[in-house]
Rosetta silent file (secondary structure, phi, psi, omega in degrees, C-alpha in Angstrom):
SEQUENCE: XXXXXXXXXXXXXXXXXXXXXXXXXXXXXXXXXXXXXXXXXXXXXXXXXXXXXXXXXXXXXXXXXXXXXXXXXXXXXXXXXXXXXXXXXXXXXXXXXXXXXXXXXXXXXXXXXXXXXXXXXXXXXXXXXXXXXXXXXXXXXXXXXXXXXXXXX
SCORE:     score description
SCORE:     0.000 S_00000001
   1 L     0.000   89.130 -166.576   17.219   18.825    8.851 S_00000001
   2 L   -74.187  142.929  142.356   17.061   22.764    9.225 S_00000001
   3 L    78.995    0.516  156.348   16.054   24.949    5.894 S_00000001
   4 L   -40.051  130.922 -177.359   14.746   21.434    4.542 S_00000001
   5 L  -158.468  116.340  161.994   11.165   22.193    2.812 S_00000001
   6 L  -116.823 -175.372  155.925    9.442   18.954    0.855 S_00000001
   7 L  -152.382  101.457  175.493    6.157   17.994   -0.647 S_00000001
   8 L  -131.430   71.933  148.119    6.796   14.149   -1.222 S_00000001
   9 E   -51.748  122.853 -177.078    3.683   12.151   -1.946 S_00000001
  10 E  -144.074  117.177  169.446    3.728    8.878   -2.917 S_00000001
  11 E   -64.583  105.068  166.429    0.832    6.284   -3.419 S_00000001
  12 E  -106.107  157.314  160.901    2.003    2.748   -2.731 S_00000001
  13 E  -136.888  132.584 -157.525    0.552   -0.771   -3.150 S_00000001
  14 L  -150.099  147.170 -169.983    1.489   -4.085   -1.954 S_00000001
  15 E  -112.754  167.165  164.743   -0.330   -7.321   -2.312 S_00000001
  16 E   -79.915  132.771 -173.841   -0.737  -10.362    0.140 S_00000001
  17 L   -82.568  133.491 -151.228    1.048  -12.981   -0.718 S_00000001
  18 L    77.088   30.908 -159.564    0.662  -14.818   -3.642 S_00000001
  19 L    33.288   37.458  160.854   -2.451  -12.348   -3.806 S_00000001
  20 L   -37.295   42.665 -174.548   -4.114  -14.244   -1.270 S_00000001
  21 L    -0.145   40.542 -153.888   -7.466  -13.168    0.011 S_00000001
  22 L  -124.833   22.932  173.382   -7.023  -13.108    3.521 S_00000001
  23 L   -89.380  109.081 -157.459   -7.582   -9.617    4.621 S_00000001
  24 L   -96.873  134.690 -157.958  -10.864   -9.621    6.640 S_00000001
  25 L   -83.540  -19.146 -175.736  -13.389   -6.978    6.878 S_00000001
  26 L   -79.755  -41.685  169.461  -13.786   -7.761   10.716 S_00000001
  27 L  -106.211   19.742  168.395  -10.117   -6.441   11.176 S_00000001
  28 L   -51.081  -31.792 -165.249   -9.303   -4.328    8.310 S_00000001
  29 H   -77.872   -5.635 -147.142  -10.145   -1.605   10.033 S_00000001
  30 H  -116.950   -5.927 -165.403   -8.183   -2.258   12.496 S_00000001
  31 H  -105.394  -72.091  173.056   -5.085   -3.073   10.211 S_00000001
  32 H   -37.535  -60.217 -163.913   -5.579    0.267    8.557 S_00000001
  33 H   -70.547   -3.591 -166.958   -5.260    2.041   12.055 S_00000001
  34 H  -102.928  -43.614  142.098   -2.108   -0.071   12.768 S_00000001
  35 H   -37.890  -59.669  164.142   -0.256    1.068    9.469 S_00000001
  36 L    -6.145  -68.258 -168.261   -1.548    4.534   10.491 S_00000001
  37 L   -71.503  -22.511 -173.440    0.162    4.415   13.572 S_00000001
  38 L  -101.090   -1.854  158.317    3.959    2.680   11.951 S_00000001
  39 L   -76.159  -58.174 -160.553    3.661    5.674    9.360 S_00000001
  40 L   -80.918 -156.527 -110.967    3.238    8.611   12.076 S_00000001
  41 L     3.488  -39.052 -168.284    5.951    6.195   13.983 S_00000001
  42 L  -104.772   11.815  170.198    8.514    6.943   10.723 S_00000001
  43 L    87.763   20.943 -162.237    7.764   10.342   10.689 S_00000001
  44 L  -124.199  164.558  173.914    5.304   10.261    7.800 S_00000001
  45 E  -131.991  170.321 -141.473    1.395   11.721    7.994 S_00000001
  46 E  -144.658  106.583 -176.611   -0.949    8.828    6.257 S_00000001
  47 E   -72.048  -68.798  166.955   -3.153   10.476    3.533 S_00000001
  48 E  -172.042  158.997 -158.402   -5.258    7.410    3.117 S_00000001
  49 E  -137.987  148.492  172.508   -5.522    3.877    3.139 S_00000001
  50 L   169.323  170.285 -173.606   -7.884    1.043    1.827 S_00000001
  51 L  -169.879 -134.236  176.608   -7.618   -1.813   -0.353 S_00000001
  52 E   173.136  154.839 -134.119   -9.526   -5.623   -0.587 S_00000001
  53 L   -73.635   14.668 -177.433   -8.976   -8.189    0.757 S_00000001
  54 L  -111.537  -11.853 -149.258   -5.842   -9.212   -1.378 S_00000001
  55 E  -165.836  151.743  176.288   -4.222   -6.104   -1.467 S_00000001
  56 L  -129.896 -150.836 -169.964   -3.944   -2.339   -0.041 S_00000001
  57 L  -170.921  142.822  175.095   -3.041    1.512   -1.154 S_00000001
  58 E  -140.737  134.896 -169.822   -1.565    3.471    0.647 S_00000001
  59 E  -126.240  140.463 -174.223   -1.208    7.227    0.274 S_00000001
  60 E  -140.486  131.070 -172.694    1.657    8.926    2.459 S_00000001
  61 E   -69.551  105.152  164.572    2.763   12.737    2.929 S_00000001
  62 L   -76.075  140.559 -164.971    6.679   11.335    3.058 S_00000001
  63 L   -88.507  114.043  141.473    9.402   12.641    5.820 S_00000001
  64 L   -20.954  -38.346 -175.222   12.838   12.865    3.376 S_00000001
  65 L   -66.212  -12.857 -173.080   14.354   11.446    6.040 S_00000001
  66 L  -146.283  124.129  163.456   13.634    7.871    5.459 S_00000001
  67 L   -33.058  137.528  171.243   13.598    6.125    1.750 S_00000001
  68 H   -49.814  -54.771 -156.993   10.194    4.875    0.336 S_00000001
  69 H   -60.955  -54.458 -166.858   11.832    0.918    0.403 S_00000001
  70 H   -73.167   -9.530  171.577   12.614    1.444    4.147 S_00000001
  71 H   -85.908  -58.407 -150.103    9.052    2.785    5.250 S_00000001
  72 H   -61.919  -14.490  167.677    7.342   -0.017    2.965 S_00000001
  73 H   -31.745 -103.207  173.024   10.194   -2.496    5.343 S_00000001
  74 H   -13.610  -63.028 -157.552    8.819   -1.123    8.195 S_00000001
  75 H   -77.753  -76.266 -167.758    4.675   -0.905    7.290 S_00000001
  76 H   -34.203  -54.224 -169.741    5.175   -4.946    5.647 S_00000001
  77 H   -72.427  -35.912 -166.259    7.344   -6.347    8.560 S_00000001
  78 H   -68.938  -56.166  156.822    5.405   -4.633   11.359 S_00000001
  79 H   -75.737  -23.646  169.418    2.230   -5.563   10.119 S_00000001
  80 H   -64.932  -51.866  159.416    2.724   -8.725    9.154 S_00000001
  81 H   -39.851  -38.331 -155.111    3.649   -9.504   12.722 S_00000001
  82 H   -93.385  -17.167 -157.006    1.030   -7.540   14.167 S_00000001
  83 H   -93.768  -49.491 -177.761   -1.644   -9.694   11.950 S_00000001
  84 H   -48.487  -44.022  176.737    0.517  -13.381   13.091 S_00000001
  85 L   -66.374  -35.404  142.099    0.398  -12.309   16.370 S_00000001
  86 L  -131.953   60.521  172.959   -2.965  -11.804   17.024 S_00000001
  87 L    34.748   52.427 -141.277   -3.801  -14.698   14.929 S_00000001
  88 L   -84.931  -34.250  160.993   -5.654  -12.899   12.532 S_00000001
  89 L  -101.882  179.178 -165.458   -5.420  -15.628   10.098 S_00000001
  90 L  -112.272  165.214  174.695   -5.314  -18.973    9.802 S_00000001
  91 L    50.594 -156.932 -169.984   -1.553  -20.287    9.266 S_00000001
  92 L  -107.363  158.349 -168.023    1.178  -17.439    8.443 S_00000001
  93 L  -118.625  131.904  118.375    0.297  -13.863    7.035 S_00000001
  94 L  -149.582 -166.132 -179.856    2.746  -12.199    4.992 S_00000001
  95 E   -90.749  148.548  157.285    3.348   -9.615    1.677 S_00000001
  96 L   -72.663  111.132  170.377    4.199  -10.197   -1.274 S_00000001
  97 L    -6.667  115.838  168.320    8.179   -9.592   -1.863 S_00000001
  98 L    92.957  166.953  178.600    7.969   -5.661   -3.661 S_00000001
  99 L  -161.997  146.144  170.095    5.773   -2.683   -4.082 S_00000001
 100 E   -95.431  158.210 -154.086    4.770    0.311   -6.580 S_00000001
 101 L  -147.309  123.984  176.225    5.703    3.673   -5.320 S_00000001
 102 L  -147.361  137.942 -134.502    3.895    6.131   -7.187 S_00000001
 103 E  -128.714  131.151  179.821    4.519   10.236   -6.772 S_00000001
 104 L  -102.231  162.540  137.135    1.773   12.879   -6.996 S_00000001
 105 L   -78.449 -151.421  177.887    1.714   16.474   -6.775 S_00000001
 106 L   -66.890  -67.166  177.902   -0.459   18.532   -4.542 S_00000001
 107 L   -64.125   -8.336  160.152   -3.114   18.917   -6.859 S_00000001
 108 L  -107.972    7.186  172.212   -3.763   15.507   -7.171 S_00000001
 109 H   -58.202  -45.277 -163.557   -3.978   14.391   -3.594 S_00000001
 110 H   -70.756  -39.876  167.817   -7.742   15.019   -3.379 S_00000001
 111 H   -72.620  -41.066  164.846   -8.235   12.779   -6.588 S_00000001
 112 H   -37.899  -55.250 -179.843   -5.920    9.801   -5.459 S_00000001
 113 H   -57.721  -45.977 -174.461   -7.289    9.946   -2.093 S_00000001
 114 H   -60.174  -49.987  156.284  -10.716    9.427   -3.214 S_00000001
 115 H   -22.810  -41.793 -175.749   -9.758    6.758   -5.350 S_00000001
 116 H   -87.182  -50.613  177.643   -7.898    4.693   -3.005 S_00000001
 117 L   -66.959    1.532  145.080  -11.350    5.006   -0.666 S_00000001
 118 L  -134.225   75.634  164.519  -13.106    3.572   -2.945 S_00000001
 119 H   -59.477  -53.403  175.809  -11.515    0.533   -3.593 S_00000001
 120 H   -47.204  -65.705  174.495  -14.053   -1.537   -3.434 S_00000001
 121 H   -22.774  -54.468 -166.336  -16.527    0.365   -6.108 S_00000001
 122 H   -69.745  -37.799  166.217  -13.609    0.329   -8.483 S_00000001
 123 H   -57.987   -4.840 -158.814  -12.767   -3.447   -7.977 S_00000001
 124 L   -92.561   -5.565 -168.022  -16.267   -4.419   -8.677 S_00000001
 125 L  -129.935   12.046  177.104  -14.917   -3.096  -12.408 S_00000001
 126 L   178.725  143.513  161.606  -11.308   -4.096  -12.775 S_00000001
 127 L   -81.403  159.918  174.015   -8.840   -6.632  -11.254 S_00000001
 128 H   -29.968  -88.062 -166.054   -6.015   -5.839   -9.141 S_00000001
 129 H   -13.519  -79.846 -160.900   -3.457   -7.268  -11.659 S_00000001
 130 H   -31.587  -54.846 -161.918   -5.431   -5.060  -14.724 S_00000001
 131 H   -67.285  -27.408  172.834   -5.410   -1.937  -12.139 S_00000001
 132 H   -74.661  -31.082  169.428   -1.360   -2.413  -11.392 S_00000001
 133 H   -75.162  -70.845  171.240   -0.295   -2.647  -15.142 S_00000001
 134 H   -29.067  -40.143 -177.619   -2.483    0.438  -15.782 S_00000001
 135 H   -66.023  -68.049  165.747   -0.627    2.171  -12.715 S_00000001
 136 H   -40.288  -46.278 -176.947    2.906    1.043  -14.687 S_00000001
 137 H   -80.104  -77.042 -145.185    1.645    2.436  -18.207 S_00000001
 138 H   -68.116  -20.906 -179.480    0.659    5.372  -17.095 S_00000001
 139 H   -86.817  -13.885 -171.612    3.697    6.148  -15.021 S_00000001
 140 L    49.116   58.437  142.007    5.540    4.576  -17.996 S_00000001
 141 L   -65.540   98.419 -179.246    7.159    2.203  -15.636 S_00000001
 142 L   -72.289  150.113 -176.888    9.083   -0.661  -17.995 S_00000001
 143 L  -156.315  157.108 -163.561    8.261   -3.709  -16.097 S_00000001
 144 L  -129.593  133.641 -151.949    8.757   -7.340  -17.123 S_00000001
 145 H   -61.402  -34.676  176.081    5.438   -9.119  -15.933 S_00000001
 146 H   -47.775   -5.986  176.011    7.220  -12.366  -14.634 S_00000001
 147 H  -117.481   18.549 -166.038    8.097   -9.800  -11.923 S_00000001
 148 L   -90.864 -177.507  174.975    4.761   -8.125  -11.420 S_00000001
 149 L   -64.544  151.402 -157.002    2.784   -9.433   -8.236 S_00000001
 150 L  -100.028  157.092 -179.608    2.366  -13.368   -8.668 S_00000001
 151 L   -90.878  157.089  146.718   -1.512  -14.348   -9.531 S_00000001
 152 L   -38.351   90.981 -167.338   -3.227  -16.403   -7.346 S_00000001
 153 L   -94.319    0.000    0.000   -1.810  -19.533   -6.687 S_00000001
């Protein structure tokens, strides 16, 4: 795509499904480096990543070339396989159906990024759910909650 020129950030988050808990600290890290790698795979550079154990963030420089819904395809299907496969879990691993997409400038990379690394601090003071509605109001995203990420069933 000659004469092309972006800046497309976008913070995403996607839960486990049925906000599950099943994200382990003995392979997160290792989960993180495997997203990493199916981002730079799509053409994307990988700001930062981190979550708990129900849920991630993701922050990605995006390539134009490929739609947010077809990268989060791609990171969801890929990993989800990659977790099933080396039996990472008990039973089947997968995401919860959807994701927030959420678009920064420049100037706000350095605060996002920190933020998403320290999920854990900030969960010890708000739940997911709390922190995803907040994410909607502020973007003034209408959303109809029977369609928000399912609670913990």
């Amino acid at each position: 795509m000659a004469n092309t020129y972006t800046q497309l950030y976008i913070h995403f988050v996607f839960a486990v499904q049925n906000r599950a808990s099943l994200i382990c600290e003995s392979w997160e890290a290792g989960l993180y480096k495997y997203i990493t790698g199916i981002a730079e795979q799509q053409e994307h550079k990988l700001m930062a990543i981190n979550g708990m154990p129900d849920h991630l963030h993701v922050l990605v420089s995006m390539n134009p070339k490929q739609s947010p819904s077809d990268l989060m395809f791609h990171m969801k299907r890929s990993s989800s396989l990659w977790i099933n496969e080396n039996k990472l879990v008990q039973g089947k691993f997968s995401w919860q159906e959807g994701f927030g997409a959420f678009s920064y400038g420049k100037s706000q990379i350095p605060v996002i990024a920190g933020y998403i690394e320290k999920q854990k601090q900030h969960h010890a003071r708000k739940t997911f759910i709390r922190e995803y509605t907040d994410f909607l109001k502020a973007f003034g995203i209408d959303y109809d909650e029977r369609y928000t990420f399912k609670a913990v069933e």
